[in-house]
KETI-348346 format. One record per residue (C-alpha): residue number from 1; residue in three letters; chain; x, y, z. Coordinates in steps of 0.25 Angstrom, whole numbers. Layout:
% residues N
n:res:chain:c1:c2:c3
NUM:ALA:A:X:Y:Z
...
//
This chain:
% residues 649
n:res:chain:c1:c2:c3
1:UNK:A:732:-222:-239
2:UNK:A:728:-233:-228
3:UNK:A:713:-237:-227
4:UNK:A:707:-232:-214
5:UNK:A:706:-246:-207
6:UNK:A:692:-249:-200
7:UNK:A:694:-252:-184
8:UNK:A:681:-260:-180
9:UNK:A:683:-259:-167
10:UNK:A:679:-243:-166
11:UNK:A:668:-246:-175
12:UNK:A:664:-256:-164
13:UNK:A:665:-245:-153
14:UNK:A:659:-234:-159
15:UNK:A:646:-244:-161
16:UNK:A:647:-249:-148
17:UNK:A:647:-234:-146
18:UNK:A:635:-231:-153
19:UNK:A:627:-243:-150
20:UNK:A:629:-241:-133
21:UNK:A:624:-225:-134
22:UNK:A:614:-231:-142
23:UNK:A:608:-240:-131
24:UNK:A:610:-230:-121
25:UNK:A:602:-220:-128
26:UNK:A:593:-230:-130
27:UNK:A:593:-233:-116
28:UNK:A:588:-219:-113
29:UNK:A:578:-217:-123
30:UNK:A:572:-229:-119
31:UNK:A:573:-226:-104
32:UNK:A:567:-213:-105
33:UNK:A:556:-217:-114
34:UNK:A:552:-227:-105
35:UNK:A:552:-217:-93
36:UNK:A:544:-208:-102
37:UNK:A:533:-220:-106
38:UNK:A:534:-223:-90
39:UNK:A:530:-207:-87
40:UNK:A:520:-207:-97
41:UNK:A:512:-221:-91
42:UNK:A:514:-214:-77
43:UNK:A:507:-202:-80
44:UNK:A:497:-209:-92
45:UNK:A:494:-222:-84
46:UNK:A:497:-218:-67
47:UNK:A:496:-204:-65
48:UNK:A:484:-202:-74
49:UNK:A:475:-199:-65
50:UNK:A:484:-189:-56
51:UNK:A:486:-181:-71
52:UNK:A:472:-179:-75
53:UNK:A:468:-175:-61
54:UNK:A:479:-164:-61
55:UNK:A:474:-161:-75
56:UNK:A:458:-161:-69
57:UNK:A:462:-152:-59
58:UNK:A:469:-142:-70
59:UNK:A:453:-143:-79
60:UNK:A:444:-142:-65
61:UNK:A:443:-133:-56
62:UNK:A:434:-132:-42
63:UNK:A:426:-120:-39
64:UNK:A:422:-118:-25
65:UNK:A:406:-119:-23
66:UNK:A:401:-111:-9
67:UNK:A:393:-119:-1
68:UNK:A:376:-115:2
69:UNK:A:379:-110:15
70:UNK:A:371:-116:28
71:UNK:A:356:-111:28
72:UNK:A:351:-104:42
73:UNK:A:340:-107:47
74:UNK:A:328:-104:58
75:UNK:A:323:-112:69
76:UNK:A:312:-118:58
77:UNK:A:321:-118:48
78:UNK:A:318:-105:41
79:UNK:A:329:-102:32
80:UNK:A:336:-89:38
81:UNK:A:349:-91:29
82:UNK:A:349:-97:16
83:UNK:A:356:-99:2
84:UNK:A:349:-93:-12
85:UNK:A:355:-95:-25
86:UNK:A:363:-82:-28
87:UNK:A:368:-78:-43
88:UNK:A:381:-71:-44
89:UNK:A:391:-64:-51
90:UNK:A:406:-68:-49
91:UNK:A:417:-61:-57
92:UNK:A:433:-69:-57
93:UNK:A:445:-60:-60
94:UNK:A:455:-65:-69
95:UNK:A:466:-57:-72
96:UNK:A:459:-50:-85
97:UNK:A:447:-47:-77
98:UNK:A:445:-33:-75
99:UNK:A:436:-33:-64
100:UNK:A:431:-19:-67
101:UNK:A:427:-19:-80
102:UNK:A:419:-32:-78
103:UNK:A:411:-27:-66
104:UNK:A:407:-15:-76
105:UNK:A:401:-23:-86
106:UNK:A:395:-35:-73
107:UNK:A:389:-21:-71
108:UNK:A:381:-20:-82
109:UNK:A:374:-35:-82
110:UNK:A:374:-34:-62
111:UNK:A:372:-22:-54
112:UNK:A:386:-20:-50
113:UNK:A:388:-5:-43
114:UNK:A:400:3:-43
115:UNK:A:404:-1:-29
116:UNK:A:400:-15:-31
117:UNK:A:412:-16:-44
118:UNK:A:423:-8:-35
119:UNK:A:420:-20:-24
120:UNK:A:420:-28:-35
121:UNK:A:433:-26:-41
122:UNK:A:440:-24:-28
123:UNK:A:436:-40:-26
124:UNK:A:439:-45:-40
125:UNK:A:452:-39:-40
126:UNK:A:453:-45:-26
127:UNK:A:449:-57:-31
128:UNK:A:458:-71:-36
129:UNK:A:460:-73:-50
130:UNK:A:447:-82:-54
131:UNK:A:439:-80:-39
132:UNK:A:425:-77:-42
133:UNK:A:422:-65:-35
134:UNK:A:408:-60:-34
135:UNK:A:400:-49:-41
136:UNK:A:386:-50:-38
137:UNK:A:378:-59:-31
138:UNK:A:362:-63:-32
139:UNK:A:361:-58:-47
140:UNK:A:348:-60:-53
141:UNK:A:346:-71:-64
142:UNK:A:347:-59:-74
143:UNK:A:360:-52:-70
144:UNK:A:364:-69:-68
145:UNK:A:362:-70:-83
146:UNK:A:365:-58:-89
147:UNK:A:382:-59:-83
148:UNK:A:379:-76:-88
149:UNK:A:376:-72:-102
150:UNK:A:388:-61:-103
151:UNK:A:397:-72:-96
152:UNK:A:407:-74:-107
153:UNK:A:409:-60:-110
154:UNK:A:411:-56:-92
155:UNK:A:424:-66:-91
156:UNK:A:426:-70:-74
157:UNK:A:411:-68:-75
158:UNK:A:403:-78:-66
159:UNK:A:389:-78:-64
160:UNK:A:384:-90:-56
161:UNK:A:376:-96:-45
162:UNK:A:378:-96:-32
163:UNK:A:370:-94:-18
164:UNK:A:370:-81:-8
165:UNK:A:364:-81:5
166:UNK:A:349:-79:9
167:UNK:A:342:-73:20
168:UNK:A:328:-76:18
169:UNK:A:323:-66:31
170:UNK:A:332:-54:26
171:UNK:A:335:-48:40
172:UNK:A:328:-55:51
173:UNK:A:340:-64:55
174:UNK:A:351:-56:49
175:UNK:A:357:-52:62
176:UNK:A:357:-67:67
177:UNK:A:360:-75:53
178:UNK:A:371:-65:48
179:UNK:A:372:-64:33
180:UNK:A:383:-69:23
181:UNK:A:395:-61:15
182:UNK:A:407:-62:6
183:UNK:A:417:-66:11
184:UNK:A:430:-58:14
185:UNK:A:444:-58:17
186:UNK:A:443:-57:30
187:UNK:A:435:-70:32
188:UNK:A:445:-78:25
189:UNK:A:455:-86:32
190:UNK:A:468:-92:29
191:UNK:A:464:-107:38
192:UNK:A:449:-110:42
193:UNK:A:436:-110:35
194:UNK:A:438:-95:30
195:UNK:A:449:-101:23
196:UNK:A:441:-109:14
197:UNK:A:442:-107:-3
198:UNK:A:428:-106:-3
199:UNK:A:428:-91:4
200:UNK:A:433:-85:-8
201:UNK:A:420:-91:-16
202:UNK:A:411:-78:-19
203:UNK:A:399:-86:-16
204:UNK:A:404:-88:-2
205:UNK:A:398:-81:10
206:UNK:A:403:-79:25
207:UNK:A:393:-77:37
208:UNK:A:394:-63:41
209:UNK:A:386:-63:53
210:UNK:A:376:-69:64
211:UNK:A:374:-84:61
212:UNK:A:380:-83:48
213:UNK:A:392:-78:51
214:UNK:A:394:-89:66
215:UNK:A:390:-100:58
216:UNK:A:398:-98:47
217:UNK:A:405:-111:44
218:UNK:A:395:-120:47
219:UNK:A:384:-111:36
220:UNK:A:396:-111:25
221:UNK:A:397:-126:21
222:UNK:A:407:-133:12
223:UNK:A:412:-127:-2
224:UNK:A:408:-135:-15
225:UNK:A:416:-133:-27
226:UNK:A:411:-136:-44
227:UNK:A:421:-141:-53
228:UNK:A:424:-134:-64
229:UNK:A:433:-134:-77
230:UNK:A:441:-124:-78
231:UNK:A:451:-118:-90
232:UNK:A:467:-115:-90
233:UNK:A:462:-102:-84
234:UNK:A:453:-107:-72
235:UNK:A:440:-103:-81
236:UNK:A:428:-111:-79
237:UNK:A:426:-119:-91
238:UNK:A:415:-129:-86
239:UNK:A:409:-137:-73
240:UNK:A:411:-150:-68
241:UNK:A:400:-154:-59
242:UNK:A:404:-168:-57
243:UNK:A:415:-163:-48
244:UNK:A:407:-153:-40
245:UNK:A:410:-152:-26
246:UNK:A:395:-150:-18
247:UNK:A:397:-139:-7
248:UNK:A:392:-140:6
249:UNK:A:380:-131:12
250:UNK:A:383:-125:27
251:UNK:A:375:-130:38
252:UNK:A:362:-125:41
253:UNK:A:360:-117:53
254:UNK:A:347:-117:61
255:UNK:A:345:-105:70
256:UNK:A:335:-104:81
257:UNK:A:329:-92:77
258:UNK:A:314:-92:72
259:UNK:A:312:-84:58
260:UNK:A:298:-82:63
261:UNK:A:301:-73:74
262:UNK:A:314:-66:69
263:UNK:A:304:-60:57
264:UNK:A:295:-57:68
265:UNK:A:305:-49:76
266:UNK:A:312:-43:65
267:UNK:A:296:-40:60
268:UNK:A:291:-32:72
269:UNK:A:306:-24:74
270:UNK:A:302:-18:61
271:UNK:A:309:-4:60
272:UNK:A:314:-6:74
273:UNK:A:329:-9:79
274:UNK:A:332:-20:89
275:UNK:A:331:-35:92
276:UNK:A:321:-46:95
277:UNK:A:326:-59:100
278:UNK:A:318:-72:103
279:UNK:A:322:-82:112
280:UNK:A:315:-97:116
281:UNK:A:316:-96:131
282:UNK:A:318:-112:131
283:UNK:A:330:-117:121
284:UNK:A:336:-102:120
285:UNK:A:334:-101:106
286:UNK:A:334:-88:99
287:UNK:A:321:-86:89
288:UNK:A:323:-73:86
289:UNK:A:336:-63:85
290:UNK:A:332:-52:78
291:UNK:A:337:-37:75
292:UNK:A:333:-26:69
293:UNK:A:333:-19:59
294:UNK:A:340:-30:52
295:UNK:A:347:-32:39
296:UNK:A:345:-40:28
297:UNK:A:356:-50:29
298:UNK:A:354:-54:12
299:UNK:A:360:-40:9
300:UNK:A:372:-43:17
301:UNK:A:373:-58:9
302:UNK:A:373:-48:-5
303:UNK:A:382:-38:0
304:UNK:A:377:-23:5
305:UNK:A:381:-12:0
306:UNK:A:391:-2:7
307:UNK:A:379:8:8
308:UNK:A:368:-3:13
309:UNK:A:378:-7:23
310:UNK:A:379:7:28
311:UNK:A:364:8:27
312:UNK:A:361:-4:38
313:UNK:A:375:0:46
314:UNK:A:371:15:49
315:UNK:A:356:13:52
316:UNK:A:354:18:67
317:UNK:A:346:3:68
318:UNK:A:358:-4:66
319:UNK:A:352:-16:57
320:UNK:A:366:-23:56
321:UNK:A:366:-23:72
322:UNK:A:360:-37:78
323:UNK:A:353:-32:91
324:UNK:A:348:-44:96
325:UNK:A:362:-47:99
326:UNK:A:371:-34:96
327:UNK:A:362:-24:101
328:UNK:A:364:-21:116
329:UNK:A:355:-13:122
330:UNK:A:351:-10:137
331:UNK:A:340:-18:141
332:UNK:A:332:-9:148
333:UNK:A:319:-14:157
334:UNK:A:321:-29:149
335:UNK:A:333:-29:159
336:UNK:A:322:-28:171
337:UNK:A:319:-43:172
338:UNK:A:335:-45:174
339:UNK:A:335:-35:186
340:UNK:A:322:-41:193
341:UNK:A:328:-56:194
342:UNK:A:343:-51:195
343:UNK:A:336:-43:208
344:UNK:A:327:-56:212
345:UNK:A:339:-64:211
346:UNK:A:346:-53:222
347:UNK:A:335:-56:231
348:UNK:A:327:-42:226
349:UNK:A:312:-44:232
350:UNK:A:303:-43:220
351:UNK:A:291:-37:229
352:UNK:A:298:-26:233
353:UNK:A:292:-15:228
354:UNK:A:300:-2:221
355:UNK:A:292:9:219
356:UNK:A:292:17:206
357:UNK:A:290:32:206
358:UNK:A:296:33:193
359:UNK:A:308:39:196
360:UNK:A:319:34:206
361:UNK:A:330:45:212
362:UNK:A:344:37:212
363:UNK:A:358:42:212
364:UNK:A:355:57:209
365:UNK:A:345:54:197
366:UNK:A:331:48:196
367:UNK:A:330:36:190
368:UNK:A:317:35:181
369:UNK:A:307:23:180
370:UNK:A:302:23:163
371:UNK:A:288:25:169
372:UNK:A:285:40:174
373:UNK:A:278:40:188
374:UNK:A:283:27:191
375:UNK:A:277:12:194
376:UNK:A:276:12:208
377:UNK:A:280:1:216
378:UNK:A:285:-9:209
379:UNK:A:289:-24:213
380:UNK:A:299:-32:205
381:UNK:A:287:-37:197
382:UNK:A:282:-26:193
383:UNK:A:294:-18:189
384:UNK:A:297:-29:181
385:UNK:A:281:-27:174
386:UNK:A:283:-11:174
387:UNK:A:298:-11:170
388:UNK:A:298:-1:183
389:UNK:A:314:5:183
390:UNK:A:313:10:196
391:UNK:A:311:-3:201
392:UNK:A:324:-8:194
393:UNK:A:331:2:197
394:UNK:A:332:0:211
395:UNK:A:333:-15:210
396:UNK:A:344:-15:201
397:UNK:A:353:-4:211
398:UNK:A:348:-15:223
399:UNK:A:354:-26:216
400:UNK:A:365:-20:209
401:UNK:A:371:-23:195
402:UNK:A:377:-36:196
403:UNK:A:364:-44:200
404:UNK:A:358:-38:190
405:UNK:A:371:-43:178
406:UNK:A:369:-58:185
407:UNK:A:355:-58:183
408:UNK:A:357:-52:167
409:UNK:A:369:-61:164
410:UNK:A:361:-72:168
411:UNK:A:349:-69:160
412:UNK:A:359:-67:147
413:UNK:A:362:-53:147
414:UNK:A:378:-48:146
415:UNK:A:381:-60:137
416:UNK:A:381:-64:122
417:UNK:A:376:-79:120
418:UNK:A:382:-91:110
419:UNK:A:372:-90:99
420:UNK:A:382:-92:89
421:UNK:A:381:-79:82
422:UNK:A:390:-66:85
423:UNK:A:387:-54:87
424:UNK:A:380:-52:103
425:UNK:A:383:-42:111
426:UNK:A:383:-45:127
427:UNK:A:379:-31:132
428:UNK:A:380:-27:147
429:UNK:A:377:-31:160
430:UNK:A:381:-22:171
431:UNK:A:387:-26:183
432:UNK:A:397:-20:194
433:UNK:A:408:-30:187
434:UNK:A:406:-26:172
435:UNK:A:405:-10:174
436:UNK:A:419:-11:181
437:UNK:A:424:-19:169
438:UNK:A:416:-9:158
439:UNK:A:414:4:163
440:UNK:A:427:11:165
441:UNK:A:423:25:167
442:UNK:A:415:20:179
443:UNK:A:418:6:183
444:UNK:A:409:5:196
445:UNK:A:393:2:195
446:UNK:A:386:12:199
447:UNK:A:373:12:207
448:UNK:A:366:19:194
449:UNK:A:370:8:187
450:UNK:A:363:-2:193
451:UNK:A:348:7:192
452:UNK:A:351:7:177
453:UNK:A:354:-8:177
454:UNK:A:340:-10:183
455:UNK:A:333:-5:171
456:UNK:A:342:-11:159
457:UNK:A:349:1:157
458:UNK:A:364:6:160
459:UNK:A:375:-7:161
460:UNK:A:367:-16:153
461:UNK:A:365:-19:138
462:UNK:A:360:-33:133
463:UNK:A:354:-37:117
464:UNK:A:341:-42:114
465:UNK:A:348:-56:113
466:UNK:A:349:-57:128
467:UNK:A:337:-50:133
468:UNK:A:330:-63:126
469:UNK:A:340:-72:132
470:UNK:A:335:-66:146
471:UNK:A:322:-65:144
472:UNK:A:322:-80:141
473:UNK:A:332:-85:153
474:UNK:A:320:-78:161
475:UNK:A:310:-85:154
476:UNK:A:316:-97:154
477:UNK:A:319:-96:168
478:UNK:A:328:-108:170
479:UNK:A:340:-107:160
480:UNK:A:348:-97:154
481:UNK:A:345:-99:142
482:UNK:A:355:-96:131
483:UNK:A:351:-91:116
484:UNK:A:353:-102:105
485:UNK:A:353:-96:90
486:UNK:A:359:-108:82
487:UNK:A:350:-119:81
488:UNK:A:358:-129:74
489:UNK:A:370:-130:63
490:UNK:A:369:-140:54
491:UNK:A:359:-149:61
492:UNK:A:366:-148:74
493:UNK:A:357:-141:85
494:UNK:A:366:-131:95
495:UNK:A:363:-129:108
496:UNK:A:351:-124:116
497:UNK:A:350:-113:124
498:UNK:A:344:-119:134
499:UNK:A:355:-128:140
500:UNK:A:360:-116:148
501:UNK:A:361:-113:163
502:UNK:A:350:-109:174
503:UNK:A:346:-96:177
504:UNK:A:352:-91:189
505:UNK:A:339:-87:195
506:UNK:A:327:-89:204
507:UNK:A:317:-96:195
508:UNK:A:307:-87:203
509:UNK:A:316:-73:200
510:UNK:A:314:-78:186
511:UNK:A:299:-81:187
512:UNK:A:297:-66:195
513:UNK:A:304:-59:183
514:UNK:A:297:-66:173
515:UNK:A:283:-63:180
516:UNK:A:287:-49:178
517:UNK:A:290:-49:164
518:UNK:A:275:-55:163
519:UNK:A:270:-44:169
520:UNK:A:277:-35:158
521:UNK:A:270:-41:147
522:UNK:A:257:-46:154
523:UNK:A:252:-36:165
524:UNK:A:243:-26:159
525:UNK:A:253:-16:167
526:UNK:A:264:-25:161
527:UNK:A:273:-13:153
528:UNK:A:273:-22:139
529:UNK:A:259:-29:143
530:UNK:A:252:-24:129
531:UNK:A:263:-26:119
532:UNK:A:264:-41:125
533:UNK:A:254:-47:125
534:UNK:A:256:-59:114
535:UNK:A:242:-62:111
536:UNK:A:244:-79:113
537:UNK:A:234:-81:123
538:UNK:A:241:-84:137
539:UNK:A:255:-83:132
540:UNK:A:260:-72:139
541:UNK:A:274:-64:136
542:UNK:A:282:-59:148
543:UNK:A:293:-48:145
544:UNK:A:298:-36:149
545:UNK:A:300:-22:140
546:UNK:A:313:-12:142
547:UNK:A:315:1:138
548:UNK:A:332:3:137
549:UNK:A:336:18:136
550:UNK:A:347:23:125
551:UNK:A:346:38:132
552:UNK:A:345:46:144
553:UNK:A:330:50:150
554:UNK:A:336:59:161
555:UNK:A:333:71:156
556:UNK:A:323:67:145
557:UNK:A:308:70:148
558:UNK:A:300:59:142
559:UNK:A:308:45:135
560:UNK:A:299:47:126
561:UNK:A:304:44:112
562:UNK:A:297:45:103
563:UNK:A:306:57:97
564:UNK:A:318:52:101
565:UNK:A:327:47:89
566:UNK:A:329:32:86
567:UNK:A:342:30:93
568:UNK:A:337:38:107
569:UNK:A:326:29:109
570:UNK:A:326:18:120
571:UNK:A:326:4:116
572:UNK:A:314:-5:118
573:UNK:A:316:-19:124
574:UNK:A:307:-31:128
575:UNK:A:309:-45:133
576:UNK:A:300:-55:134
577:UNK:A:296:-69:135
578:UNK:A:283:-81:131
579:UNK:A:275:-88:135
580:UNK:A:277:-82:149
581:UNK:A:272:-95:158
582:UNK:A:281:-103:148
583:UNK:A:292:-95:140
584:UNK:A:295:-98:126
585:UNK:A:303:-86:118
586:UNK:A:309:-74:126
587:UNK:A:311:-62:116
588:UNK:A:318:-49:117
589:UNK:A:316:-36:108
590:UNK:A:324:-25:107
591:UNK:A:318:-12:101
592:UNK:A:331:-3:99
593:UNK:A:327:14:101
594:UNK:A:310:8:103
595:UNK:A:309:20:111
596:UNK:A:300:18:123
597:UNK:A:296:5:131
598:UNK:A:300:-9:128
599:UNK:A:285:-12:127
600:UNK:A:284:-4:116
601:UNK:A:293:-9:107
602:UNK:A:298:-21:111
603:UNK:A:287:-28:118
604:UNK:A:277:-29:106
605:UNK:A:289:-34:96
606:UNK:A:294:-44:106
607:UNK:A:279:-51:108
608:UNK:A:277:-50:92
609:UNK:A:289:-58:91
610:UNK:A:285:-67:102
611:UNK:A:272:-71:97
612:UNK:A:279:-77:86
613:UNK:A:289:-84:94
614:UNK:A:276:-90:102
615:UNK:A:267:-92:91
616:UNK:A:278:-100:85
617:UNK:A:280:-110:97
618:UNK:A:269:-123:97
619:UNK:A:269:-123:110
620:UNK:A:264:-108:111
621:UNK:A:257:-109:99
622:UNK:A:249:-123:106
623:UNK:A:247:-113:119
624:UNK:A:240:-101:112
625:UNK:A:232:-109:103
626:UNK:A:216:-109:110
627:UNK:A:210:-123:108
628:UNK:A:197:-124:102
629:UNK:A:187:-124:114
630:UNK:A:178:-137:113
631:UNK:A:166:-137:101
632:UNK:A:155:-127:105
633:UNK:A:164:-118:110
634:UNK:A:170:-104:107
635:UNK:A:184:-105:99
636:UNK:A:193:-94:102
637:UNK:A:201:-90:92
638:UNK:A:218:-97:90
639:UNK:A:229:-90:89
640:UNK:A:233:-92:76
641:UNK:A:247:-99:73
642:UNK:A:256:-90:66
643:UNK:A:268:-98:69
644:UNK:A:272:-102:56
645:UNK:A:273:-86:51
646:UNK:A:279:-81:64
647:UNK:A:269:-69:63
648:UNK:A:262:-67:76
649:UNK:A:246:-71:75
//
């Protein structure tokens, strides 16, 4: 058998083989472990930082922080609206909470009522997963550390610190400030400052009203957020104060309304329903907008109940209304001084007597003066001092409507003002033009109409807000003053009142009118001469008293009403202004269902609030002051200065 014979040359190919692959492979291996050394010195040694940021933000987490919103405050700077430290209760669903069996046992440690859980519940199952949603706000320290201790056996569980708005005066500005409220969905937006993350923060509150609710941005400020380390879960596990983002506080808002004299009014109103508004007759500026009864705005920031909500909504004296600037009302005898310079301006000679039996036979009916037996003759003077309808009457039909609605428009009347808050209403003032527009069933102006006009009654509806405004374009007796209520935002002063127009009228028709209101409150025959008086030596107060009926005397024997029930008694109303040779504060006071007479209601209030206005004012106070006589001689006594409480002396 032959020896297999051994051919080199294969041997040398399958080598050459072997030892090529084994290069390549090599090749590969070397290739790939060189871009894995390349990849790996990237991310170690370039992208380091990048990485360990991404893996920061995994650990941290940003919890939004809602700002202290802006403070209010007075002329003075009396705090009106402020922020207290508020300790509450949040509860954040997750998908094993079971919201009703956690209220239950809340229950046991915080006063949570049956309808307060079903609200409850309705909102947490509303709710994100891991959005806090508030349970209960202003806890007491002992409710605080009673949920604290229990903490790790009430999982989502959150009691904290927070703040909740303050009122300090309870309802004596509630109608201008507003008050503050959850937010809800229909306030968020998709675009815009509603759209904000922040919003949905159960410490958040909206304006809901007055000057909270207008100046709304400029109070909320700018979010802070805390950082906080957080688990694969989005528990809290611990704080990070060093990357704390401060929040902002809103801007402070300084109104020019005077704490002092608000109080006052809101004081001597007691039980009664209406309005007082105070109004410098020489910047414009608004010292006092009050009504009442009022409401405690700090209820409101906690949240009412639905039966305390139906308490203050269905009381006949209507608390939730502002009357200084939603109530409308008919003027009555206050709209007298408007008619007298309305007929001076038409050329009506003041001297001229009309004389007053008491009753006046006009288009088939008799047409009744307030006063039985009448007042005689009367000029233009003295139907101003007597409030004598009769004269008024027949001025008014002489004249007709439309002098009269020049004259009132352009004393303020028929018109809202840009005070920056909502909520005026601009009333009525009749004329030939405006019946046609809004009195369908009888378009034309009748000559009825006009004798009802004369006396505040009929076609005409104005609020208390702009009885003051007129009352101090008449005493200023030069510009037509516009009201201001925002003093400044921020530090930045608005606008005053004051740089407004002339009034369209002979400074000597103004002087005549306002010799008349003088006469009103200073002539013993004067028909609010006793209730007045202010009691600061020569300072006298000029004014005028109105009576606006709500029901028909026609067939009534006496408008006694003294057994009428609330809501059929006439209103009371009284304007007036001081120091008369030098006017300083013009007020008007509302007394809604006051029964009989302006003075009776209205006058005495509006020179209570009055002397606090003038015993607040230097230059006043620097007037009333008696110097002490020479040594040896008599001192009287000094009016004492009770400024500094607002309480009349």
């Amino acid at each position: 058998m032959a020896e297999p014979s051994i051919v080199f040359s294969e041997v040398n190919e399958r080598q050459g083989l072997f030892h090529r692959r084994s290069v390549l492979m090599g090749a590969c291996a070397g290739l790939g472990l060189a871009t894995m050394a390349g990849r790996l010195a990237q991310l170690q040694l370039v992208e380091a930082q990048r990485y360990q940021k991404l893996s920061a933000d995994n650990q941290f987490d940003f919890k939004l922080i809602p700002p202290p919103r802006g403070l209010i405050v007075d002329r003075d700077g009396t705090v009106l609206a402020s922020n207290r430290p508020n300790f509450r209760l949040l509860v954040m669903r997750d998908k094993n909470t079971d919201a009703p069996a956690l209220l239950e046992r809340l229950a046991n440690y915080v006063p949570l009522d049956e309808e307060r859980r079903a609200r409850l519940i309705r909102e947490i199952d509303r709710a994100p997963r891991r959005a806090p949603v508030s349970v209960l706000e202003d806890m007491s320290w002992e409710e605080f550390s009673a949920i604290n201790v229990r903490a790790p056996e009430l999982p989502g569980v959150t009691a904290d610190m927070g703040e909740v708005r303050v009122y300090p005066h309870g309802g004596a500005f509630a109608h201008v400030i507003g008050y503050v409220a959850k937010v809800n969905k229909e306030d968020l937006t998709k675009t815009g400052p509603n759209a904000a993350p922040i919003l949905l923060h159960p410490g958040f509150r909206i304006g809901r009203q007055g000057v909270e609710k207008a100046l709304d941005l400029e109070l909320r400020g700018k979010a802070g957020a805390k950082k906080v380390e957080v688990d694969a879960h989005g528990r809290e596990v611990r704080r990070d104060p060093a990357g704390d983002i401060a929040a902002t506080a809103g801007k402070t808002v300084q109104l020019t309304l005077d704490a002092d004299i608000q109080n006052r009014a809101l004081e001597v109103m007691g039980e009664e329903s209406g309005a007082v508004v105070v109004m410098d007759c020489r910047s414009g500026d608004l010292l006092c907008l009050a009504s009442a009864p009022s409401f405690d705005a700090n209820a409101f920031v906690r949240g009412l109940s639905s039966a305390d909500y139906r308490a203050l909504a269905q009381y006949e004296r209507r608390p939730l209304l502002d009357k200084a600037m939603s109530g409308t009302y008919p003027p009555g005898s206050t709209f007298k001084p408007t008619v007298a310079l309305a007929a001076l301006e038409a050329g009506i000679d003041p001297n001229e007597p009309i004389n007053c039996a008491g009753g006046w036979r006009f288009g088939g009916r008799t047409w009744r003066c307030w006063k039985h037996g009448g007042h005689g003759p009367q000029t233009m003077h003295d139907a101003i001092k007597n409030s004598c309808d009769i004269y008024f009457y027949q001025t008014a039909l002489r004249i007709g409507p439309d002098a009269i609605a020049r004259a009132a428009k352009a004393l303020g009347f028929g018109q809202t003002f840009d005070i920056g808050i909502p909520g005026q209403r601009a009333g009525v003032v009749g004329s030939r033009e405006w019946k046609r527009a809004a009195v369908k069933r009888e378009p034309v102006w009748q000559p009825g109409d006009s004798v009802s006009y004369g006396i505040g009654q009929g076609y005409v509806a104005v609020n208390a807000l702009q009885l003051a405004v007129m009352t101090a374009r008449l005493a200023n007796g030069k510009t037509a003053l516009n009201p201001r209520l925002i003093k400044s935002i921020g530090g930045v002063e608005l606008p005053r009142g004051d740089a407004a127009e002339a009034l369209p009228f002979a400074p000597e028709h103004l002087e005549y009118v306002r010799g008349g209101m003088r006469a009103v409150a200073n002539d013993a025959s004067g028909t609010a001469y006793r209730q007045s008086q202010l009691g600061l030596g020569d300072v006298m107060m000029a004014g005028k008293t109105g009576t606006a009926q709500v029901r028909s005397y026609d067939r009534a024997a006496s408008r006694d009403s003294a057994s009428v029930q609330w809501k059929l008694k006439d209103h009371n109303l009284f304007v007036a202004f001081a120091p008369y040779d030098d006017p300083r504060y013009a007020v008007s006071v509302i007394v809604e269902h006051g029964g009989l007479g302006g003075a009776t209601a209205g006058a005495p209030r509006a020179r209570e609030v009055m002397r606090v206005a003038l015993l607040k004012d230097p230059e006043v106070l620097r007037r009333i002051h008696t110097p002490l006589p020479p040594i040896g001689g008599a001192a009287e006594p000094e009016i004492q200065d009770q400024s500094s409480s607002g309480r009349p002396a």
